[in-house]
N, C-alpha and C positions, 0 to 999 in steps of 0.2 A: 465369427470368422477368426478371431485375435482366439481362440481359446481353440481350433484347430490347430492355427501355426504352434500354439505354447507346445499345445501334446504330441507333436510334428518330432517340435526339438527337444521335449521330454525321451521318447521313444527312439530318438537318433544318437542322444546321450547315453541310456542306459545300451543300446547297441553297442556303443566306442567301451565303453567299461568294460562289458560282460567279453568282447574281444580281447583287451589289454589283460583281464584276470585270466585268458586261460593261453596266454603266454605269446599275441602274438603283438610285435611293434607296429606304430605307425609310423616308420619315419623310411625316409630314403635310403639308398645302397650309398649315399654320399660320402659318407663317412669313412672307409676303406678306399673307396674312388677318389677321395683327395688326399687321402698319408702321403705325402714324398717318400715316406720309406716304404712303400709296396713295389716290388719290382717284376715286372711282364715280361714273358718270354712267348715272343710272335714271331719264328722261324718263318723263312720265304714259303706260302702254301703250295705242299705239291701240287704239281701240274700232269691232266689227261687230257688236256683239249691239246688242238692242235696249234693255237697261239703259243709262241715260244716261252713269251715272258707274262704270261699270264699269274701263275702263282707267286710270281715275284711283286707282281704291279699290287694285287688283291690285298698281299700283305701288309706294302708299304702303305696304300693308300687307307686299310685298317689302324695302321699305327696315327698316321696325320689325321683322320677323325676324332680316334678315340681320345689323343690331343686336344683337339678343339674342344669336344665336349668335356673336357673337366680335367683327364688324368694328370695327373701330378705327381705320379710316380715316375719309375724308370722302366725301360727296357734292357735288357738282355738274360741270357739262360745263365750266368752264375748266380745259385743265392734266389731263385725266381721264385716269389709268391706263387702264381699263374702262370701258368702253360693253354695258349691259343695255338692250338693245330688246325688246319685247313687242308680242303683239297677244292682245286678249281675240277670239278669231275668232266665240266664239256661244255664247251663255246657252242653251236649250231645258231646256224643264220637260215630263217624260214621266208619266201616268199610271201608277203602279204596284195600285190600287185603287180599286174601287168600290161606290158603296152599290145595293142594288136598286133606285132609280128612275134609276140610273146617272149620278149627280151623283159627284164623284174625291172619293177620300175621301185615298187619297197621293197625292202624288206624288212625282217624282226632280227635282231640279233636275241641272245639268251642267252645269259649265264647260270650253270649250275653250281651250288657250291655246298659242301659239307665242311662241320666246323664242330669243333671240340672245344673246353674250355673244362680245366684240369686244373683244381684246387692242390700244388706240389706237395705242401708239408703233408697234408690229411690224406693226400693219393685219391680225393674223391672225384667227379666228372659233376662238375658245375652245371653241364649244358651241354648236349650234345642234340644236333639236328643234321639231317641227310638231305639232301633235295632242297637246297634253299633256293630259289629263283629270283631274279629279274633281269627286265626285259627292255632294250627301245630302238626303237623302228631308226631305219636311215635310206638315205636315196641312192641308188644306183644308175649311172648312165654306162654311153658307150666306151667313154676316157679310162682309161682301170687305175689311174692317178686317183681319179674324181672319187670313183667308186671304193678305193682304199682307205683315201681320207675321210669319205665318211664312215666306212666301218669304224674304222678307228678310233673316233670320236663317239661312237656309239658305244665300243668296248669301253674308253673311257668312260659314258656315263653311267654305264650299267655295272662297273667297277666301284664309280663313287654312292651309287643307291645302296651296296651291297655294305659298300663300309659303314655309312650311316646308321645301315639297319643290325650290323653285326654291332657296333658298339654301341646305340639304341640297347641293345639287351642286355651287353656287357656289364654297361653301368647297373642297370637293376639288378645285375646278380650279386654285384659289387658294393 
């Protein structure tokens, strides 16, 4: 048993080498994701949905995550390491439920989004994805107060899943 595990960690070893000799790291994106001297340009994401301030909420609430998780750089376009473009491409809210006189009793909301990430100096495209989604249900009644406020709350959360998972990536590019 004890001379399985050895050659387990023998053969897991000689793996981490034979990687590191043909030239790739083990280490995190951390290392540029904490310089205070990297500087992000996150312009408001154009907006196609029919929410007004959609591309504006997407961006900000991108900068306050990428925030949390580590950055230590700055933000704005003079001087920008990085360029993050966006586009909110479309809000749609889909029925999931209905009451018997077939008035929605859920619904889904869904955010689309496409998003760029542009290495400045080297002009190169970091990362580019189309079609980014997600998703979360809210309740509608008769009140249209009722039923705004929860969209709304809905738009918020599917705003802060997005940012999560945009700077989620960021950092490992980074």
């Amino acid at each position: 048993m004890e001379c399985r595990v050895a050659h387990r960690v023998l053969v897991a070893l000689a793996l981490l080498s034979a990687v590191a000799s043909c030239g790739y790291r083990l280490e995190s994106g951390t290392a540029r994701f904490r310089d205070p001297s990297v500087r992000m340009d996150v312009p408001p994401f154009a907006n196609r949905s029919t929410t007004p301030d959609a591309g504006a909420v997407a961006a900000a609430r991108f900068r306050e995550e990428i925030r949390r998780s580590g950055f230590q750089g700055t933000f704005g376009n003079v001087g920008a390491n990085y360029l993050v473009e966006g586009t909110v491409r479309e809000i749609r809210t889909d029925i999931v439920s209905q009451a018997a006189d077939r008035f929605a009793l859920e619904n889904r909301l869904t955010l689309v989004v496409d998003i760029r990430v542009v290495e400045v100096v080297r002009g190169g495209v970091l990362w580019k994805e189309s079609g980014l989604t997600e998703t979360a249900s809210y309740y509608s009644g008769t009140d249209a107060q009722y039923t705004e406020a929860n969209r709304r709350a809905a738009f918020e959360q599917v705003v802060q899943q997005m940012a999560v998972r945009l700077s989620q990536t960021v950092r490992v590019l980074l």
